[in-house]
C-alpha positions, 0 to 999 in steps of 0.5 A: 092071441094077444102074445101072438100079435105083440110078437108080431108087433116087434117082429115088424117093428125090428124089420122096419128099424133094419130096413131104416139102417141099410137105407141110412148105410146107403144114403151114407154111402152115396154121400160119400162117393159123391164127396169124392167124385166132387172131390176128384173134379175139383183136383183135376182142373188145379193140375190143369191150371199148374200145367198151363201155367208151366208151360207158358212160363217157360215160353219163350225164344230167340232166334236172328229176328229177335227174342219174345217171351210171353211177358212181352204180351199182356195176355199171356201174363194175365192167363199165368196169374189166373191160372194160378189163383184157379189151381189155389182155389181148386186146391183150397175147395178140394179139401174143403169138400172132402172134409165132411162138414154139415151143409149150411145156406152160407156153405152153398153159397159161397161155393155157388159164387166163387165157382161162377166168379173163378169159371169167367176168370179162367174162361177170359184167360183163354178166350184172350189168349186164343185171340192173342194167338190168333192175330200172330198166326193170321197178322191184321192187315189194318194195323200193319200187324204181320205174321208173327209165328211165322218167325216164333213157331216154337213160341206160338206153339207152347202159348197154344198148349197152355191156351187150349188146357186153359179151355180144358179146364174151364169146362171142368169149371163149368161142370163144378158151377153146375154142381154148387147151383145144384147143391144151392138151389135144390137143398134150399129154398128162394128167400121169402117175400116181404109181408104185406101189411094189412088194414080192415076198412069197413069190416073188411080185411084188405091186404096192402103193399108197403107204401101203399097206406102213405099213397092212399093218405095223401090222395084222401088229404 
């Protein structure tokens, strides 16, 4: 009987050590194809940004009222360099996520941070430059500003295309914030209230916030 039962024992025991390794071998896997999908969305908005970036750089015209280039425009150069830094940091974070490395707080973190920062600076390119684009086509009436497309077409027309990839890739941006955020906030927990100091007064245990003994003293004196 007590064959039968070690036998039994170590048979369970071998099932349950199986079992353990093909649910470590799944966890691994899906760690893995999860690395690669954050890996793919971080790579696509670096092409994103290049290619926005190209065209508006080779934006420009001339015609018999005159020649414009997208260096004419404030706007329009501040999308080109944050185009630029956002395709560096796609890059850069790419093959930082797709080095396995241990997750750690200040990893999290500074994903988390850097990701919101670079979303709001690619957001501010577009947003800018859709209302660059927008006063050339509609003109402002008040401030004698005319309808500059009208005479730039082709100008205005790859200064839209570099905007509205602009915008594609904030959206890919946001969904890359949403990830680090969940990486941060479901991995890790808030930071810990300061402790509060405690005093016995009459036997008794009482729990006091800090600088609350300094207030007590001084409305005693």
């Amino acid at each position: 009987m007590e064959e039968s039962r070690s036998s039994s024992s170590k048979y369970e025991t071998a099932e349950i050590s199986i079992e353990s390794l093909r649910r470590g071998e799944e966890g691994g896997e899906e760690k893995l194809m999860n690395g690669r999908t954050e890996t793919l969305l971080r790579l696509v908005p670096m092409g994103l940004c290049v290619a926005a970036l190209v065209i508006m750089l080779k934006d420009s015209q001339s015609n018999d009222y005159g020649s414009v280039s997208y260096s004419d425009l404030g706007g329009f150069r501040y999308l080109v360099h944050a185009n630029g830094i956002c395709a560096g940091y796609s890059l850069l974070s790419a093959v930082l996520v797709a080095v396995p490395r241990p997750s750690t707080m200040s990893r999290a973190w500074t994903f988390f941070l850097l990701d919101q920062m670079l979303t709001y600076v690619v957001l501010a390119a577009g947003a800018v430059s859709i209302e660059l684009l927008y006063l050339a086509y509609k003109g402002d009436s008040s401030t004698t500003w005319s309808e500059a497309c009208d005479s730039f077409n082709g100008f205005c027309r790859k200064a839209m295309t570099s905007a509205a990839i602009t915008m594609v890739a904030v959206g890919f941006f946001v969904v890359l914030s949403l990830i680090s955020s969940y990486k941060l906030f479901s991995r890790f927990d808030a930071p810990a209230p300061a402790p509060h100091h405690s005093s016995s007064r009459n036997g008794k245990s009482i729990e006091e916030a800090p600088g609350t003994r300094f207030n007590a003293l001084y409305v005693e004196n």
